[in-house]
VEXZA-926612 format. One record per residue: residue number from 1; residue in three letters; x, y, z of N, C-alpha, C in turn. Coordinates in nm, 4 decimals, decimal comma. Layout:
BEGIN
pt num: NUM; residu: ala; n_x: X; n_y: Y; n_z: Z; ca_x: X; ca_y: Y; ca_z: Z; c_x: X; c_y: Y; c_z: Z
...
//
This chain:
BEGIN
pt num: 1; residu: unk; n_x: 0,0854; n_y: -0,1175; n_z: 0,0000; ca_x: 0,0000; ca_y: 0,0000; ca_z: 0,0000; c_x: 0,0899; c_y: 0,1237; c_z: 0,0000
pt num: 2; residu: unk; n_x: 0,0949; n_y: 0,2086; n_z: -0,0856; ca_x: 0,1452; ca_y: 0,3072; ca_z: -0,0912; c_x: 0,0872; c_y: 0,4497; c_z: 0,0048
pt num: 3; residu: unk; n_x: 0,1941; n_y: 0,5468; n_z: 0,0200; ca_x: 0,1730; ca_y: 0,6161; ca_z: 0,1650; c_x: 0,0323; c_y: 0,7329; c_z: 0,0597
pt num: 4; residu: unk; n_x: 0,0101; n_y: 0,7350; n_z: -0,0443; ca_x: -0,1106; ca_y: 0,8069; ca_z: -0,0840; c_x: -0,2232; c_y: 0,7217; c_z: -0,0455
pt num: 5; residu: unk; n_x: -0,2476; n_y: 0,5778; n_z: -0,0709; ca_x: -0,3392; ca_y: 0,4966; ca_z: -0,0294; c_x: -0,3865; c_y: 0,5319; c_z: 0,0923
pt num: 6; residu: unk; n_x: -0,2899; n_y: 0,5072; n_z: 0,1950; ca_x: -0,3014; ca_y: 0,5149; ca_z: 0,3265; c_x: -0,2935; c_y: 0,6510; c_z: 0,3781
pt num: 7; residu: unk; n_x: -0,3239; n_y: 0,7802; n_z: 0,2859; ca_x: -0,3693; ca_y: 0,8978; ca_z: 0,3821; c_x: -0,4361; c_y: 0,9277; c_z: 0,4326
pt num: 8; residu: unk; n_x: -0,5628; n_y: 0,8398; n_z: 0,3976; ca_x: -0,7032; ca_y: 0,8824; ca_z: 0,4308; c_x: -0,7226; c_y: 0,7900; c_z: 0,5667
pt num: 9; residu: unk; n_x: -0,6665; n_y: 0,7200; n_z: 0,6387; ca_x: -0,6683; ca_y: 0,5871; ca_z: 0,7296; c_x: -0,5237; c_y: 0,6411; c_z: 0,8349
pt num: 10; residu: unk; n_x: -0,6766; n_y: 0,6291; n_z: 0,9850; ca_x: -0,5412; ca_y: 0,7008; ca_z: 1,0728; c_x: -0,4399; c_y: 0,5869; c_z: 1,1050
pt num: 11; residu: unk; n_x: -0,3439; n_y: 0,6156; n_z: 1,1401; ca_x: -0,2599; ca_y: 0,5425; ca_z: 1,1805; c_x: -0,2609; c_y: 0,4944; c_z: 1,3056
pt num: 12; residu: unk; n_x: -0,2780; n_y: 0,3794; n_z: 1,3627; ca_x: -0,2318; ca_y: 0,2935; ca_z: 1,4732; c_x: -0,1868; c_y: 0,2218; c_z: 1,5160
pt num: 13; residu: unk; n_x: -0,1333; n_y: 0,1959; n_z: 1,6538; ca_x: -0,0352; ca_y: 0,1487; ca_z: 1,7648; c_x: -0,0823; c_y: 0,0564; c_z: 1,8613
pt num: 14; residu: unk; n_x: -0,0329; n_y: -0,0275; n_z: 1,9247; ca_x: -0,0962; ca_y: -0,0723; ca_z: 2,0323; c_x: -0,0683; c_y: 0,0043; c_z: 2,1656
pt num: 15; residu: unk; n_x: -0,1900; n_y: 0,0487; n_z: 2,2406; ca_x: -0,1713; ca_y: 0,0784; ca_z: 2,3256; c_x: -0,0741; c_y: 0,0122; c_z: 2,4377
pt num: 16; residu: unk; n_x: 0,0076; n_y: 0,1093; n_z: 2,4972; ca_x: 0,1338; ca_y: 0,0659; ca_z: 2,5662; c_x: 0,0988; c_y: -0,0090; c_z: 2,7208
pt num: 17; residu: unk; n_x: -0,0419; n_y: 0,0177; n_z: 2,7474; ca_x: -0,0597; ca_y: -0,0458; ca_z: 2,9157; c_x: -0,1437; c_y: -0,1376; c_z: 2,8318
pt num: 18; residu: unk; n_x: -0,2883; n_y: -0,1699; n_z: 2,7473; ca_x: -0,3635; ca_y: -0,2829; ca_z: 2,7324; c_x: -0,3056; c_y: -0,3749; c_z: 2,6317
pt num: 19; residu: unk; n_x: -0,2552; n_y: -0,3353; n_z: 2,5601; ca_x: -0,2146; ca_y: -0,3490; ca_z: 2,4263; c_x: -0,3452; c_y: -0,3551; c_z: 2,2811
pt num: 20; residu: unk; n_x: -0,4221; n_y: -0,3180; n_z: 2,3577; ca_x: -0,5424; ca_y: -0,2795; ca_z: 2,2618; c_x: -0,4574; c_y: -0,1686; c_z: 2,1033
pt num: 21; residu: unk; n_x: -0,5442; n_y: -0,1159; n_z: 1,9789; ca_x: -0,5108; ca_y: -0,0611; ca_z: 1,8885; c_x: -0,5426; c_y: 0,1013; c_z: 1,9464
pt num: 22; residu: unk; n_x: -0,4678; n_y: 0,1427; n_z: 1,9101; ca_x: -0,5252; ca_y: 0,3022; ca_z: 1,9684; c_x: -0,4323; c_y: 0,4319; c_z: 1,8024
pt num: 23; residu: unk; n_x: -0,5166; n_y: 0,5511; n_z: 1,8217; ca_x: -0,5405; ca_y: 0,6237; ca_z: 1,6818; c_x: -0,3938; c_y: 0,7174; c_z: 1,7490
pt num: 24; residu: unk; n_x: -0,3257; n_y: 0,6854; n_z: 1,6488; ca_x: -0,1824; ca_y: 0,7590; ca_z: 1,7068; c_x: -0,1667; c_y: 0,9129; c_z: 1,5751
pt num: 25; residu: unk; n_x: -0,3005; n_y: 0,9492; n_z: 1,6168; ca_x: -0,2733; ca_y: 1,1305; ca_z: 1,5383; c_x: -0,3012; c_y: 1,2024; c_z: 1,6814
pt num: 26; residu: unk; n_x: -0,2697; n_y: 1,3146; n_z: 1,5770; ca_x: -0,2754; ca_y: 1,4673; ca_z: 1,7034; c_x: -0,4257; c_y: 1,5269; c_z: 1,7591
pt num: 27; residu: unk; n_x: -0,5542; n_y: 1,4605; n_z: 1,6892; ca_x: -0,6620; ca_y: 1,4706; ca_z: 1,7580; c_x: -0,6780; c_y: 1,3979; c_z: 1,8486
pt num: 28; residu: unk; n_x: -0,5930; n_y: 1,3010; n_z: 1,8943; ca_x: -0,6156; ca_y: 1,2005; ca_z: 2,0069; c_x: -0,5621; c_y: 1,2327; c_z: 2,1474
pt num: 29; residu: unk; n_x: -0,6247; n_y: 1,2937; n_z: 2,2748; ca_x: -0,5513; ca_y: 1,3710; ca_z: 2,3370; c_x: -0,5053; c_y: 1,2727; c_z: 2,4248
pt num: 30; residu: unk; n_x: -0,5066; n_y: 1,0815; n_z: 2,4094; ca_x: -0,4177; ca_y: 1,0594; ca_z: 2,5217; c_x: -0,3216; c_y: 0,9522; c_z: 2,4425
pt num: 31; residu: unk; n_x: -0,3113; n_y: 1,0351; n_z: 2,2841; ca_x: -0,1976; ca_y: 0,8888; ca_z: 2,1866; c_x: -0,0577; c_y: 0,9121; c_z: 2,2685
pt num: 32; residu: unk; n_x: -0,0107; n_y: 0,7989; n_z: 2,2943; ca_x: 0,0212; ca_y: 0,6682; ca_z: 2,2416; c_x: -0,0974; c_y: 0,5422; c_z: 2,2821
pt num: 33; residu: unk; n_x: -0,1813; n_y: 0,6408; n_z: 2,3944; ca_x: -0,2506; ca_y: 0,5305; ca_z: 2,4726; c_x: -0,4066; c_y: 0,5392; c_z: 2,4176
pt num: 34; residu: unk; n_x: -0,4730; n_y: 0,3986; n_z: 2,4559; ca_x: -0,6182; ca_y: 0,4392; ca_z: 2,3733; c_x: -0,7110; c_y: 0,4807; c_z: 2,4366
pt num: 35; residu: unk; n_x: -0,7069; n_y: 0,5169; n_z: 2,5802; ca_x: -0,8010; ca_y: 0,6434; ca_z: 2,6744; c_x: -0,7409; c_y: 0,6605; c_z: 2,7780
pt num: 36; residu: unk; n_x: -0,8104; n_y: 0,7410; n_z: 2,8501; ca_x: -0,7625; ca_y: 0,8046; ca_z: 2,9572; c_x: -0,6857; c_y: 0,7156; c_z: 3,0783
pt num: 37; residu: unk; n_x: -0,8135; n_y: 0,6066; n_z: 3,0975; ca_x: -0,7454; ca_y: 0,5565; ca_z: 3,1964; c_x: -0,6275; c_y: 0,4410; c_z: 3,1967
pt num: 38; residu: unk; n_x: -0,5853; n_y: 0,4132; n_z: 3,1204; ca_x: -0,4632; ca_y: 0,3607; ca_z: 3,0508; c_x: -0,3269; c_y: 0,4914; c_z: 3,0410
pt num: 39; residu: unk; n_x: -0,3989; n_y: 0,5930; n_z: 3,0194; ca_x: -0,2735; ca_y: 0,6253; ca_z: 3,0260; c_x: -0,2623; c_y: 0,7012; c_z: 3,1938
pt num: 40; residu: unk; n_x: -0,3670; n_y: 0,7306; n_z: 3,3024; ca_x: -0,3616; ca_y: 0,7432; ca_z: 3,3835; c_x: -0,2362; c_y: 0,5934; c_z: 3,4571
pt num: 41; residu: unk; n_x: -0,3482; n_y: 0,4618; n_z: 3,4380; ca_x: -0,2312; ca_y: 0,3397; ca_z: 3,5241; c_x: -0,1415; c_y: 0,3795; c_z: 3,4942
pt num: 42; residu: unk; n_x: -0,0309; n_y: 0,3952; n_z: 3,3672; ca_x: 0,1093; ca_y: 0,3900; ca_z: 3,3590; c_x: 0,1715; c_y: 0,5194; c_z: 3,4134
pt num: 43; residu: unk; n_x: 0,0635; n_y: 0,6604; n_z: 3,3968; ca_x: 0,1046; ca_y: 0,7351; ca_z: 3,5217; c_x: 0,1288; c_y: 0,6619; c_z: 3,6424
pt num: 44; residu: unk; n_x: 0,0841; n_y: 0,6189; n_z: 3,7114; ca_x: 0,0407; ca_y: 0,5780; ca_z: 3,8233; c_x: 0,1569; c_y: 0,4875; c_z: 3,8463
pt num: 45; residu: unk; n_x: 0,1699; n_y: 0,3935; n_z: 3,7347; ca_x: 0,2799; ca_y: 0,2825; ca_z: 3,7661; c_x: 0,4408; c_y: 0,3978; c_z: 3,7382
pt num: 46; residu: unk; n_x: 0,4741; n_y: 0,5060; n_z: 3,7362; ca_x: 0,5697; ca_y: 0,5584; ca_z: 3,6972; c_x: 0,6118; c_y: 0,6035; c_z: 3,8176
pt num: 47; residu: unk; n_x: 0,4831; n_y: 0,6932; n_z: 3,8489; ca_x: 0,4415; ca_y: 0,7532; ca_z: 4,0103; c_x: 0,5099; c_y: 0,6375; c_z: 4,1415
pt num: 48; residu: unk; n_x: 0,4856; n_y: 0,5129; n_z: 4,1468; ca_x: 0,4778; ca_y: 0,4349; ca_z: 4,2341; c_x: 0,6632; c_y: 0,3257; c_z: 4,2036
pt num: 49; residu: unk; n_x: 0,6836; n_y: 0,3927; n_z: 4,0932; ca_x: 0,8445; ca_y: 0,3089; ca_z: 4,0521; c_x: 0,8148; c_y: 0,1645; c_z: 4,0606
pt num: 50; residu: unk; n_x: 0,7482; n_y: 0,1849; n_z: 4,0006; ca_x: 0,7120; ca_y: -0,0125; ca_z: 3,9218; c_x: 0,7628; c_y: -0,0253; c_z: 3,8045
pt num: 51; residu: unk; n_x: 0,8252; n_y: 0,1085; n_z: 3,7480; ca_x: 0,9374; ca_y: 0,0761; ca_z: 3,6022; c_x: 1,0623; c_y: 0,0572; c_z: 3,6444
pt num: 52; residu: unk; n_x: 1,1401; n_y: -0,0502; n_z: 3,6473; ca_x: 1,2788; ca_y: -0,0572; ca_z: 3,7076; c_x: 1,3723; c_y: -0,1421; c_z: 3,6007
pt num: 53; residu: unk; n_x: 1,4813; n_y: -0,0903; n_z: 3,6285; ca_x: 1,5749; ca_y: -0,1253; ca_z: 3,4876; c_x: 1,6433; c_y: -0,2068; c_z: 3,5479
pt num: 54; residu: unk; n_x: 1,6883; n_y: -0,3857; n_z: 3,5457; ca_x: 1,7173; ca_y: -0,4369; ca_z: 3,6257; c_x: 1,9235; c_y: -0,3914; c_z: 3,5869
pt num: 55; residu: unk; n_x: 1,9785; n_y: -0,4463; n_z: 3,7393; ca_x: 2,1150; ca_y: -0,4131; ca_z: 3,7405; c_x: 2,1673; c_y: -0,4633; c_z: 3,8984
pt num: 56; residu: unk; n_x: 2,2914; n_y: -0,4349; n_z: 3,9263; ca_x: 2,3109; ca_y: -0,4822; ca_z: 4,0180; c_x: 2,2830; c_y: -0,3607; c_z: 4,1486
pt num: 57; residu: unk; n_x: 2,3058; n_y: -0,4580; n_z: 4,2463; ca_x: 2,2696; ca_y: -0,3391; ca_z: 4,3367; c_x: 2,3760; c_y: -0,2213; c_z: 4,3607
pt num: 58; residu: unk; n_x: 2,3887; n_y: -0,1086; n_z: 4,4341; ca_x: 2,4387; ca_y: -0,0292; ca_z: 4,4121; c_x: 2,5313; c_y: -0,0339; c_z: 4,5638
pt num: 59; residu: unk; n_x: 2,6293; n_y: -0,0221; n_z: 4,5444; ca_x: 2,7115; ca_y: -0,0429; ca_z: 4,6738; c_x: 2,6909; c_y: 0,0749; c_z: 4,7610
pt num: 60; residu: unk; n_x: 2,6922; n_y: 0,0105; n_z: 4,9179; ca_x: 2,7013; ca_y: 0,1392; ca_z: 5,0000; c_x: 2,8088; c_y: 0,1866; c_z: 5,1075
pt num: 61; residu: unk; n_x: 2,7628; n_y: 0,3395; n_z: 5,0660; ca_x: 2,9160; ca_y: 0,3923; ca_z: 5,1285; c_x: 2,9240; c_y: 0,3586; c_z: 5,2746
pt num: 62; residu: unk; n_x: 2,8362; n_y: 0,3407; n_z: 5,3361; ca_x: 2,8800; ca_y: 0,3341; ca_z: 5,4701; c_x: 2,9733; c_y: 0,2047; c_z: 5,4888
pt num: 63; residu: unk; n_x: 3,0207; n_y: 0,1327; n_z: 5,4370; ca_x: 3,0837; ca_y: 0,0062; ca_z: 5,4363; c_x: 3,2284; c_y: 0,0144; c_z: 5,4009
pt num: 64; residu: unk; n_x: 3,2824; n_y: 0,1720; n_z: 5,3897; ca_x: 3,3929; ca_y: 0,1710; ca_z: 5,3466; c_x: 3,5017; c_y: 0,2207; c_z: 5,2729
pt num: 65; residu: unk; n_x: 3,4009; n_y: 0,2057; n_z: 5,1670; ca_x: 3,4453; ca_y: 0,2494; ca_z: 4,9907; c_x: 3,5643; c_y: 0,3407; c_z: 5,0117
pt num: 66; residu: unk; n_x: 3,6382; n_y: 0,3431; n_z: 4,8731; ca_x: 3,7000; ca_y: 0,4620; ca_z: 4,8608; c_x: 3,6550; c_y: 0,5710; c_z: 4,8433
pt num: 67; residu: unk; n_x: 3,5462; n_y: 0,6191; n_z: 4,8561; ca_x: 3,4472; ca_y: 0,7287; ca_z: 4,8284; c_x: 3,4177; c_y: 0,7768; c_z: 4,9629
pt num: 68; residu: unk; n_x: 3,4214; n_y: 0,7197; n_z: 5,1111; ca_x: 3,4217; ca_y: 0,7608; ca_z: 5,2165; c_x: 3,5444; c_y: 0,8161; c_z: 5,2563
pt num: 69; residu: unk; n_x: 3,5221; n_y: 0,9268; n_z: 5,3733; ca_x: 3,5976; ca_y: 1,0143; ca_z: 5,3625; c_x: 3,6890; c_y: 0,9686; c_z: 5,4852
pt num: 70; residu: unk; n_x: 3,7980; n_y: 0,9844; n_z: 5,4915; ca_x: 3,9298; ca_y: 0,9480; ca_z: 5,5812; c_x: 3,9318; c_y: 1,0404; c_z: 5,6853
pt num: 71; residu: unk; n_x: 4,0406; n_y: 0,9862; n_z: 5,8042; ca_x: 4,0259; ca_y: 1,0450; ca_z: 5,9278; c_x: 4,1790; c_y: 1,0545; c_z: 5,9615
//
């Protein structure tokens, strides 16, 4: 299908919290997501740090490090 075919046909995405199809133009006031309250949860899950990038844990200074300060 050529991109003249497809001007008339909005373009869509799956929504990022249901994975439902949602209308990814600029009349859509909550695209990427396909309503409100979808994109409210992933507020919510952002809000609450339920997005976490896994890694190791992060060492702490009180234990030592060369980053603590000498006496």
């Amino acid at each position: 299908m050529s991109r003249e075919e497809r001007a008339g046909t909005p373009r869509t995405v799956p929504c990022p919290t249901c994975g439902e199809k949602s209308v990814f133009e600029p009349w859509n006031p909550w695209r990427p997501f396909c309503c409100e309250r979808c994109r409210a949860l992933d507020l919510g899950a952002w809000a609450s740090e339920s997005y976490r990038i896994p890694g190791k844990p992060a060492e702490d200074d009180a234990s030592g490090g060369a980053s603590g300060s000498q006496e």
